[in-house]
N, C-alpha and C positions, 0 to 999 in steps of 0.2 A: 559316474563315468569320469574318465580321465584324459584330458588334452582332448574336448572335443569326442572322441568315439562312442558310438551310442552304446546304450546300455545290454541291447543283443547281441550286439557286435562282441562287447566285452566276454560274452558270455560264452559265444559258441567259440570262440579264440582266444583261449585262456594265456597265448605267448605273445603277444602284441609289445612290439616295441620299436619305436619310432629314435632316431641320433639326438635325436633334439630337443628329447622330453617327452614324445609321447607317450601316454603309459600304457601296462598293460592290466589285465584281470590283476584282483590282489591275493585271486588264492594263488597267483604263480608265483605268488613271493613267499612263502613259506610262510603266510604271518596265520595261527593259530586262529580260530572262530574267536576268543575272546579278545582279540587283537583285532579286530575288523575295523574298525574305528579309529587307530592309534592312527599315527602320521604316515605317511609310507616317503620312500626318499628314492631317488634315484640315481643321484651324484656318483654314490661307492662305485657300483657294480655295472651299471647303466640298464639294470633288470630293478624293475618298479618289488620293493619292500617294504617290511613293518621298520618304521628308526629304529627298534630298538633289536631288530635280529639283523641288519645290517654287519658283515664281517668288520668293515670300516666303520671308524665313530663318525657319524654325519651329523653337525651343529645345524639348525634349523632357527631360522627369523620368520615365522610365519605370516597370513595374512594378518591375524588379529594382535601382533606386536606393533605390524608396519600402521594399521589403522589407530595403537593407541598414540605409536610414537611420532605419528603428523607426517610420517619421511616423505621426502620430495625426491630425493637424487641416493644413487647408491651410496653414497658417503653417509646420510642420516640414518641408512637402513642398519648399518654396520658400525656402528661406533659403539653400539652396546654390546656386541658379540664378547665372550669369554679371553682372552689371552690375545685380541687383535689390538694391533697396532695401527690407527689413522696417522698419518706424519702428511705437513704440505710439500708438494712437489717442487725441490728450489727450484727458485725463477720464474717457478707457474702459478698460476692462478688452479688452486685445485690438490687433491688428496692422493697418495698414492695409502696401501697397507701391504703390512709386516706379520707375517703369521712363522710364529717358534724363533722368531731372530731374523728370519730370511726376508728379503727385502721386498717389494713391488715388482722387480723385476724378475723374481724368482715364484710369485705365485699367478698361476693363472684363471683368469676371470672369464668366464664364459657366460653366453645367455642363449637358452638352452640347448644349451651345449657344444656350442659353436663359440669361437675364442671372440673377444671382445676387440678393437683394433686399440694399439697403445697413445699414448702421448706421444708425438714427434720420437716415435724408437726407442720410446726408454721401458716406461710403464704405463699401464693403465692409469686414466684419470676418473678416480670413483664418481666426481660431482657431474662428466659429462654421460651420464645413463639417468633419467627420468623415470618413476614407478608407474605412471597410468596404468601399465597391463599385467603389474606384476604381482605374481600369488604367492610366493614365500621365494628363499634364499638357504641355498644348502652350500654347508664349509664344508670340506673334507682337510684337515691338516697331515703335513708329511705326503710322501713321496711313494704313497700305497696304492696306488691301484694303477696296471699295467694300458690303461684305457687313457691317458693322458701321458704325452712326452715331454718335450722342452717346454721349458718355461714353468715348469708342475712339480718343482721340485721341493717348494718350499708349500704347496694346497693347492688346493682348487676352491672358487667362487664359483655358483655356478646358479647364476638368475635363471629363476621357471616364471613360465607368464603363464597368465589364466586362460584355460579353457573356454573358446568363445560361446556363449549359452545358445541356443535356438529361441524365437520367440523373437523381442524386441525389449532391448532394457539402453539404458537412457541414465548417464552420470554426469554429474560438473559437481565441480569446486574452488574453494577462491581461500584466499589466506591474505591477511596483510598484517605486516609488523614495524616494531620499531625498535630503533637501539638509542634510549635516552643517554643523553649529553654528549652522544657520537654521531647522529645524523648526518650528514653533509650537509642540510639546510639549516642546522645551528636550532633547528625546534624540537622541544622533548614530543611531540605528540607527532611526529611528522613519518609519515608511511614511507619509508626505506626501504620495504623489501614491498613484493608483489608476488604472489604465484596464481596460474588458474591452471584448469583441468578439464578438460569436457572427454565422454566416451558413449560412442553408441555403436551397438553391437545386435548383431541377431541373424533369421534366417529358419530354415527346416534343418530338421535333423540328419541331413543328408549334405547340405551345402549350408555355410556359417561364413558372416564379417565382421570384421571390427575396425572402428575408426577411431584415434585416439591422436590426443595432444595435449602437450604439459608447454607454459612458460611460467619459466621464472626470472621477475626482475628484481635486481638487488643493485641500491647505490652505495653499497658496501659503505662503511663508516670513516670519518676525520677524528684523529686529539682534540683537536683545534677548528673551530669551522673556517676560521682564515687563516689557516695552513693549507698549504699547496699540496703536501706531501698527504697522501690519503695510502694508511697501513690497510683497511679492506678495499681490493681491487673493487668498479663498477663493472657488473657482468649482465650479460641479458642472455639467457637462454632458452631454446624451442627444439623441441624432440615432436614428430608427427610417426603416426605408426599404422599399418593396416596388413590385418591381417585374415588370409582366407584358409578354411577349413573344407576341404570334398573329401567325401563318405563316398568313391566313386565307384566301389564297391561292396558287398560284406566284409572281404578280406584285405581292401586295399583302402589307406588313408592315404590323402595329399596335403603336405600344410603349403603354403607364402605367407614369406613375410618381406615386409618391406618396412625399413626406416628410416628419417631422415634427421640428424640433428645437426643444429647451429647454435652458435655462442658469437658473443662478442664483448669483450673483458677491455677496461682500461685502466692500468696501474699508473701512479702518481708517487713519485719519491726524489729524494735532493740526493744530489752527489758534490763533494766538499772539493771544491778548486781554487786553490787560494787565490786572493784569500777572502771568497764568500763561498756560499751555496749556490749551485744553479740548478734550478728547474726541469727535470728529465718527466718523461711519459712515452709511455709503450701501449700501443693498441693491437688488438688484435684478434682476427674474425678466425673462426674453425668451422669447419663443415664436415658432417662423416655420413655417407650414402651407406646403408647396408641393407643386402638383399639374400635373402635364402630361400633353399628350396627342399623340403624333407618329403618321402616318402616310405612308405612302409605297405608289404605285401604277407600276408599269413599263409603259411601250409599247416592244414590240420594235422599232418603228420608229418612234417620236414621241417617244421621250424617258421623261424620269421626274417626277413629280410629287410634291412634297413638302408637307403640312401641320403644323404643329403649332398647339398653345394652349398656354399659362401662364395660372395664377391661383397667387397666393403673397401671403400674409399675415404681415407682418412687425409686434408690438405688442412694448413691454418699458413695465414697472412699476419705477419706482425711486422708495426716500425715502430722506430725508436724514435723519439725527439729529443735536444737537447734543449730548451727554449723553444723557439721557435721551428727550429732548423734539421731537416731528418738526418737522421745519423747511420741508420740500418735499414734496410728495406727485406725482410727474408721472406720468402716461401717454400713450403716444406710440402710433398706428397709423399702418403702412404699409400700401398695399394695393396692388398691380400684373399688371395683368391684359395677354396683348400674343396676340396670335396671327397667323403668316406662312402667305404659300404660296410654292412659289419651284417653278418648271417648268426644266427643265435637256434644252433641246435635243440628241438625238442627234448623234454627232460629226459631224461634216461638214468634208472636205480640214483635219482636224488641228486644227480647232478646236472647241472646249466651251460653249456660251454658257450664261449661267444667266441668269434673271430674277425679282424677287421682288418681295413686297408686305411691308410689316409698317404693324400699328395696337398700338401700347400706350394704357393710360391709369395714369395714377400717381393717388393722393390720399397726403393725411397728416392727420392732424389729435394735437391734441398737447395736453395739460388739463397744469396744474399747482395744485395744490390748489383741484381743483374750476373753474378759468377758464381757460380758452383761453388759449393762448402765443403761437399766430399769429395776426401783428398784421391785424385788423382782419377776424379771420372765424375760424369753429369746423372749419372743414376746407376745407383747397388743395387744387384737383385741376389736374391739364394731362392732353393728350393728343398723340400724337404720329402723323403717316401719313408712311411712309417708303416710295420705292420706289425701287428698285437695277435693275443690269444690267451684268454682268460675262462677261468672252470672254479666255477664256483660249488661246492660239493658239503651235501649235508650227511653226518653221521650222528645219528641220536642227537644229544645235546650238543653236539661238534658241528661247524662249518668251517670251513675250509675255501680259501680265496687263495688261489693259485697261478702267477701269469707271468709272459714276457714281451717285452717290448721292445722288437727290432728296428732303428731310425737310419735312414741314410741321408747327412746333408750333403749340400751339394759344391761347401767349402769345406768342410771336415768329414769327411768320410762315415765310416758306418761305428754302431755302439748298439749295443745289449745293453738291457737293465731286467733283473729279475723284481718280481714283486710274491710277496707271499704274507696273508693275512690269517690270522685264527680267532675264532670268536668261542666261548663255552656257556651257554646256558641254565640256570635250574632255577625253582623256586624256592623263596626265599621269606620266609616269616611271615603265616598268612595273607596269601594273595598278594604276597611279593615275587620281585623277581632279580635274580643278581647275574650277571655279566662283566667275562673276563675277554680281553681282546688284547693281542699282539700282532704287531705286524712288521715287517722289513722291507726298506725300495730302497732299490738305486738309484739317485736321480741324475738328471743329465741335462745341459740347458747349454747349450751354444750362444756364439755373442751375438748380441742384437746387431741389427747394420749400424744405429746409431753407437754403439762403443767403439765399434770398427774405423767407420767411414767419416763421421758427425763430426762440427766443427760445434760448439755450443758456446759463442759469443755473447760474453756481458762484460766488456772491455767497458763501460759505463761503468759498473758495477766493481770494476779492476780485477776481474778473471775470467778467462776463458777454461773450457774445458773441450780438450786434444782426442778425437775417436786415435785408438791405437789397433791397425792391421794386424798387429804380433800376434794379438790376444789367441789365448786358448779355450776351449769348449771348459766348463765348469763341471762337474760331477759330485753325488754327496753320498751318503748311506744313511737310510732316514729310519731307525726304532720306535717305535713307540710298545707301551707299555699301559693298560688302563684299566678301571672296573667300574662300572656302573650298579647301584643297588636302587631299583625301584621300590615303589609298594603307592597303593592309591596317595594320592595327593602330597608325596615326597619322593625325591631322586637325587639321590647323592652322588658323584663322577670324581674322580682322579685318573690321572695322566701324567705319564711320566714318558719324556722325550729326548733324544739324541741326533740330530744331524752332524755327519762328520761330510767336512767340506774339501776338495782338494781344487786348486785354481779359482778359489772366491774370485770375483771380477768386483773391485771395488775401484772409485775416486783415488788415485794415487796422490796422497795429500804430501807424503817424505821428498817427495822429489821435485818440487815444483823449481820453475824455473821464471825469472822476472824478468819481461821488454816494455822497456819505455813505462815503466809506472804497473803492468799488466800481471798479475803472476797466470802462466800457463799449470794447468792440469792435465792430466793424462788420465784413462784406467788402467789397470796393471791386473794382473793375476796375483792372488795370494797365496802361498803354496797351499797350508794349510790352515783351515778355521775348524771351528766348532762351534754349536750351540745346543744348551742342553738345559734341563728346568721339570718344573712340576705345572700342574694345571690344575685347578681343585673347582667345582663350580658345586650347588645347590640350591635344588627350588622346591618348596614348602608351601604347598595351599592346608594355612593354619584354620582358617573355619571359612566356609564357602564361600565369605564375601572377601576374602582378603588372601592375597598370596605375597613371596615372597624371594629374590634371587639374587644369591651371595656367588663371585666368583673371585679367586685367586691366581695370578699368574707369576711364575721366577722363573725367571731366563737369564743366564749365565751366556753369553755369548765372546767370544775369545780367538783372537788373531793369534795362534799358535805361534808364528815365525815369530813375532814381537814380543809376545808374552803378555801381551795388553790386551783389554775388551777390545771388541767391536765400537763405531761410534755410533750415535743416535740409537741405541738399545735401550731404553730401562730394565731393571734388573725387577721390578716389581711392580705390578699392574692389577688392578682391582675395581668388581666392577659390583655393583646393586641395583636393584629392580625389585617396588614395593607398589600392588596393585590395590587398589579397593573398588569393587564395584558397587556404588554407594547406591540408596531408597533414590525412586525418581528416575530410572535410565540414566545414572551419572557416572561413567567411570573416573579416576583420579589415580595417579600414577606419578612417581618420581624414579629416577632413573640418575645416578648417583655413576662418578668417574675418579680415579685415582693415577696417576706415574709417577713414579720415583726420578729423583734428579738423573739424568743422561751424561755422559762423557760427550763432547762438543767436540772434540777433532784428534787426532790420531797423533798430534805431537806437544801435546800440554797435557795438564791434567785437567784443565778446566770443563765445570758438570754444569748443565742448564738443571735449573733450579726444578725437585719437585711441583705436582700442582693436583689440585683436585676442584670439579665442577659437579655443580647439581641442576638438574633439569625439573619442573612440575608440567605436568601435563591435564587437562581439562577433555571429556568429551559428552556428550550429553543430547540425546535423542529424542528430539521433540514428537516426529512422529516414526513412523515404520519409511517414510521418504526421505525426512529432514532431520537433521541433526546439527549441531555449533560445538566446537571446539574449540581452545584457546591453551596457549602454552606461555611458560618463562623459561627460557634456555638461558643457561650458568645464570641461576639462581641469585648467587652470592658475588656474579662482577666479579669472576679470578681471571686475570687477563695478562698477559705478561707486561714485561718492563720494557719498552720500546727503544729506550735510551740504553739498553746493554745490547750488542749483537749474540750474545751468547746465550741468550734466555729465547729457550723456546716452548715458551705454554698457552695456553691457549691466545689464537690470534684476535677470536671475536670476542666483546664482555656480553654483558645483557642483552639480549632480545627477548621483547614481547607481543604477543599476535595472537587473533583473533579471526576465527575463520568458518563458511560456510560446507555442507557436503549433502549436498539432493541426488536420491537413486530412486528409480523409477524401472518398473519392469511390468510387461505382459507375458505372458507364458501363452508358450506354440499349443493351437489347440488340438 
């Protein structure tokens, strides 16, 4: 069964589909009897399918990657993905990602299927989402499927949590690690970081709970232990999670969920006033409430109808110190409220149609010592009404993905975007199988309130960066191009991609302007960008105990008006994943990273320097309850140059950790 729905249920109502991930029966996904087994995805289409008949290429992190690769936070989940780009957040503590050139703020992250709330308006912060409940992670790259609007123009991330069991099952786990000759406490042996994990879940097959909670404490790392200045911020974070599942009829599922996370981060660094250094520190707590409500009704012969709600409250408290003495006081809310229904026609002659509605409303509002930030008012709101219509239509080896998506904001007016995808079929060299897929979208992303309204203050730092009103909505035209060639225990992929971008919304880095020591920033529209590139990946199970994962990525990304690249892009990204499942329940894994030097700013030539990291991984099953794992993240200590501003490779060097993982379950009698 899938997302909780019993196995009858599935049965007698072969069209089940819930907004939010519930799934349905998997012969309604067209997947073949000898597919029964493969992965099924739901991101593409939001109709549960085999990965590999999906019209969209959907990239998949599943559970037993996320269990070799130890991940804690969505950031560790996704660093090994194909052609993704992890970059830190300037100013913050935390990660934003880059999929095909397109920034963080052009791709959007959802968890199950419901948008993720951003960072103070900009972008999503991957390290604030915790995995306790989470069962794999589906990419979709480009601007292809008519079932996501703004902000989807560059993919979709889209976190599925696991199906709550019935019965009684019972999890914790613990990690502790260190980072020799960077500790804060100046000791090579001395526990720097912290995580735990406890989850208990269960219930009848009719009504299901889950109770879940992740912290993680990290004293982030010093050069020096009597240095003041500390390059890895101190952060402590707690994500708490509960979630209920009623079976309140044959036909009718209910999910809740409710979340709760906090953080609390302190950065340490010098600012040079002649003629010595002084002592700065920024703290800062975040809190984000998120609460949903999914529902899904079956007609055995009408179809299936899906609702959900979102309400999620996003606030963080930072100050600034100079010394002793506060210098900033800010606080920021987010608030985002959206609720869909989407009706999903009964098949009819091999096709699927879906239809939906969706209403968000965003606000912000944002105080720095007591006065408002955004210019010319104490809080931004917009609202958004979006409706879609999507037909998904099999002919022989032919599928066909077909849709549109009509937005009305409630600062820029109304827009169309066409999406149209084609996938083709056949087998291919004994009990092989090959696959072609093309697709085209429009994409479409209007400005955040924070590029608009935001005042984004690090006059400490000597710049601010200016929200600019003017701005315009952003739009793109997203190609792809790809083929997949299966056959047992090999699968070869290429991809070939184009975004053409009109009003890019970047850092207006040309025109800055300097007060009192300060340079101001703006954002500006770009007229026109581009980004465009290959994508090559391969995985290879060469004899049963050992597999293998090569990926390639070139991106050409290019400010048309200038003639110049984009900045922060690497042109070349490479990724490796070498498994052995060794005698003894031992897995053993390294997971290997590459990027090419980057172009650092829009008006020099100067490139941050290539870099590459290696990761070993440890896990090892004592019994069918208990297991011990241990890892060395960046292997080899590649850490950047601290003393150049313009090198930006990896921020953390070595860490090593050592960690527990006990599961325990009764099954419903």
């Amino acid at each position: 069964m899938y997302r909780g729905l019993p196995a009858q249920t599935c049965a007698l109502l072969p069209n089940i589909l819930l907004l939010a991930g519930l799934c349905t029966q998997p012969a309604q996904s067209w997947a073949s009897p000898s597919r029964e087994f493969e992965p099924l995805v739901v991101t593409a289409t939001r109709t549960l399918q085999a990965q590999s008949l999906a019209p969209v290429r959907v990239e998949l992190v599943d559970a037993s990657e996320l269990q070799r690769m130890h991940a804690q936070t969505l950031a560790d989940a996704l660093e090994n993905v194909p052609g993704l780009q992890l970059r830190e957040i300037h100013g913050k503590s935390g990660h934003e990602l880059l999929l095909q050139g397109l920034s963080g703020d052009q791709v959007l992250v959802l968890i199950n299927g419901q948008p993720l709330a951003t960072s103070t308006g900009s972008t999503v912060d991957l390290d604030q989402y915790a995995l306790a409940e989470v069962e794999r992670i589906e990419i979709v790259k480009g601007a292809s499927s008519a079932h996501y609007g703004s902000a989807a123009m560059g993919g979709v991330v889209n976190v599925i949590t696991r199906d709550v069991s019935d019965g009684l099952s019972l999890g914790a786990r613990f990690e502790g690690g260190s980072r020799p000759g960077q500790n804060p406490g100046g000791e090579d042996a001395e526990a720097s970081a912290r995580s735990f994990q406890v989850q208990v879940e269960g219930g009848t097959p009719a009504l299901r709970m889950r109770l879940a909670a992740d912290q993680i404490n990290d004293d982030g790392f010093k050069l020096h232990p009597q240095d003041w200045a500390q390059p890895g911020d101190r952060s402590r974070r707690q994500q708490y999670a509960a979630e209920l599942n009623w079976q309140a009829a044959p036909a009718l599922s209910v999910q809740l969920n409710h979340n709760r996370y906090q953080e609390d981060d302190e950065s340490r660094y010098e600012y040079y006033a002649a003629p010595a250094y002084i002592d700065q520190r920024r703290t800062e707590d975040i809190e984000r409430i998120r609460s949903s409500v999914d529902a899904g009704y079956v007609w055995q012969h009408a179809g299936a109808l899906s609702v959900s709600a979102l309400d999620e409250r996003y606030s963080s408290h930072s100050v600034s110190h100079s010394q002793a003495a506060v210098v900033t006081d800010r606080r920021a809310h987010i608030d985002q409220q959206q609720w869909s229904v989407q009706w999903d026609a009964p098949r009819w002659k091999k096709q699927l149609l879906s239809i939906g509605i969706e209403q968000r409303h965003e606000s912000l509002r944002q105080q720095s010592n007591g006065q408002s930030e955004l210019q010319g008012a104490g809080e931004v709101r917009r609202r958004g009404d979006d409706v879609f219509v999507q037909n998904h239509i099999k002919l022989g080896q032919h599928s066909i993905l077909a849709g549109l998506r009509a937005q009305d904001d409630s600062d820029f007016g109304g827009h169309v975007a066409p999406k149209l995808a084609w996938r083709w079929g056949r087998a291919w060299h004994q009990d092989g199988q090959i696959h072609l897929r093309a697709s085209f979208g429009g994409g479409y992303r209007v400005p955040n309130l924070k590029e608009r309204h935001y005042l984004f203050d690090h006059s400490a730092l000597g710049y601010q960066v200016v929200g600019n009103p003017a701005l315009q909505p952003e739009s793109s035209s997203s190609w792809q191009l790809g083929v997949t060639a299966q056959r047992p225990g090999l699968e070869l992929h290429a991809n070939v991609f184009r975004n053409d971008v009109e009003d890019l919304i970047q850092t207006d880095l040309d025109n800055a302007q300097v007060l009192n020591g300060v340079a101001l920033y703006s954002y500006a529209n770009i007229a026109r960008a581009r980004t465009q590139g290959l994508e090559t990946s391969a995985r290879w199970r060469f004899t049963p105990l050992w597999s293998l994962q090569l990926a390639y990525t070139y991106t050409d990304a290019q400010d048309l008006n200038a003639g110049r690249s984009l900045t922060r892009r690497p042109r070349h990204m490479a990724r490796m994943g070498l498994d052995w499942d060794a005698p003894l329940d031992l897995q053993v894994s390294l997971r290997g990273r590459y990027q090419s030097d980057e172009r650092v700013d829009a008006d020099s030539t100067t490139r941050s320097p290539s870099w590459a990291t290696v990761d070993l991984k440890l896990n090892h099953a004592l019994d069918n309850r208990l297991s011990v794992f241990a890892g060395i993240e960046n292997l080899f200590d590649r850490q950047r140059d601290f003393s150049s501003a313009n090198d930006f490779g990896p921020l953390y060097g070595r860490y090593v950790y050592l960690g527990l993982d006990w599961r325990w379950r009764v099954e419903s009698s």
